[in-house]
C-alpha positions as CSV (number, residue, x, y, z in Angstrom):
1,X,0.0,0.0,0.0
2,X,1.9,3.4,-1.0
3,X,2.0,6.0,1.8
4,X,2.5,9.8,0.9
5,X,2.5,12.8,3.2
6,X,0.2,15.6,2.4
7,X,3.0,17.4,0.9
8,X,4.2,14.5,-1.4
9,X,-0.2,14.2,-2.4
10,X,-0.3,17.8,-3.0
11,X,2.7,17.6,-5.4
12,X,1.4,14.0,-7.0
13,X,-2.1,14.3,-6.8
14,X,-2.7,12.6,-10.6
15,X,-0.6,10.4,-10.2
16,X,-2.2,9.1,-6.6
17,X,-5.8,8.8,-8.5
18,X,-4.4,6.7,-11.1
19,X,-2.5,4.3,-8.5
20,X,-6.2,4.2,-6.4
21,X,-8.1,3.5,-9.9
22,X,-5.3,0.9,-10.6
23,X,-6.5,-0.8,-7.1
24,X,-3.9,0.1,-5.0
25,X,-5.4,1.6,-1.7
26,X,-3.2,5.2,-1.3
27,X,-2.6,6.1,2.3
28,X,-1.8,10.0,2.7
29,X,-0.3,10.9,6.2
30,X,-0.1,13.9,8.2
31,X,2.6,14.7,10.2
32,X,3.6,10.6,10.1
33,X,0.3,9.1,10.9
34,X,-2.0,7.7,8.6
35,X,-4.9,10.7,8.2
36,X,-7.1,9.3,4.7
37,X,-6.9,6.2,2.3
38,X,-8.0,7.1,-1.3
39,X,-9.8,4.4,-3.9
40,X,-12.2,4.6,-6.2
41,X,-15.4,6.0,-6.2
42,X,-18.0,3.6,-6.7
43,X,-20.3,4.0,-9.8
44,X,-23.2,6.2,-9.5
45,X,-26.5,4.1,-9.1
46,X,-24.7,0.9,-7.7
47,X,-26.4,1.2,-5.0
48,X,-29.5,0.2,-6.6
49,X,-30.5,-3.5,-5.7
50,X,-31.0,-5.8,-8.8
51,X,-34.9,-7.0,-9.6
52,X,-33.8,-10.8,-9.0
53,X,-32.4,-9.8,-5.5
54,X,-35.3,-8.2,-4.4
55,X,-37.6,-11.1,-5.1
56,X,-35.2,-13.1,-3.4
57,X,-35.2,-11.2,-0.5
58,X,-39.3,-10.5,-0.6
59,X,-39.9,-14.3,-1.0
60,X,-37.3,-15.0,2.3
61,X,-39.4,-12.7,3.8
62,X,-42.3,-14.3,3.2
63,X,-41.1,-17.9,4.2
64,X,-40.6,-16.2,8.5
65,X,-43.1,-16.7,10.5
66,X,-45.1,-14.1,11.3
67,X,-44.8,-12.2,14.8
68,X,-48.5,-11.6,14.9
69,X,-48.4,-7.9,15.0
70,X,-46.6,-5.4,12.6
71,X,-42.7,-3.5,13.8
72,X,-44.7,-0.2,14.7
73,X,-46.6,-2.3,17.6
74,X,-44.0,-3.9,18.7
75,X,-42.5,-0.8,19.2
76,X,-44.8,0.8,21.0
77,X,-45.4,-2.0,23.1
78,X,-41.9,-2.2,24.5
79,X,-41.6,1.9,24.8
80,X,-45.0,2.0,26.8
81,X,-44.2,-1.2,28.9
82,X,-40.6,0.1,29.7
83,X,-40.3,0.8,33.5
């Protein structure tokens, strides 16, 4: 893993991006100690959960038993019977 001080990132700062795109995790230190690691950004939107993986996880949910009362009521419940 390549370490730089600030000054060394300020200096290199193209060539620190295109090691992090590469893969290589970039470690930037401030006065000696390790202060930010920089990698790539992830893709815009790839947080978004694929249609097949949400009818996996709807039909998993489906397949537990049922607690006989929905998360809000059980919530309250255990707020209102808290001592």
């Amino acid at each position: 893993m390549p370490v730089y001080s600030v000054a060394q990132a300020k200096d290199h700062l193209s060539k620190l991006i295109d090691e992090a795109l590469a893969g290589e995790e970039v470690t930037i230190t401030r006065h000696g100690k390790p202060a930010v690691e920089l990698r790539p950004a992830r893709a815009a939107g790839g947080g978004r959960l694929s249609a097949e993986l949400i009818d996996r996880i709807a039909a998993r949910a489906k397949s537990l038993p049922s607690l006989g009362e929905d998360a809000v009521d059980i919530i309250r419940r255990m707020r209102d019977d808290y001592p």
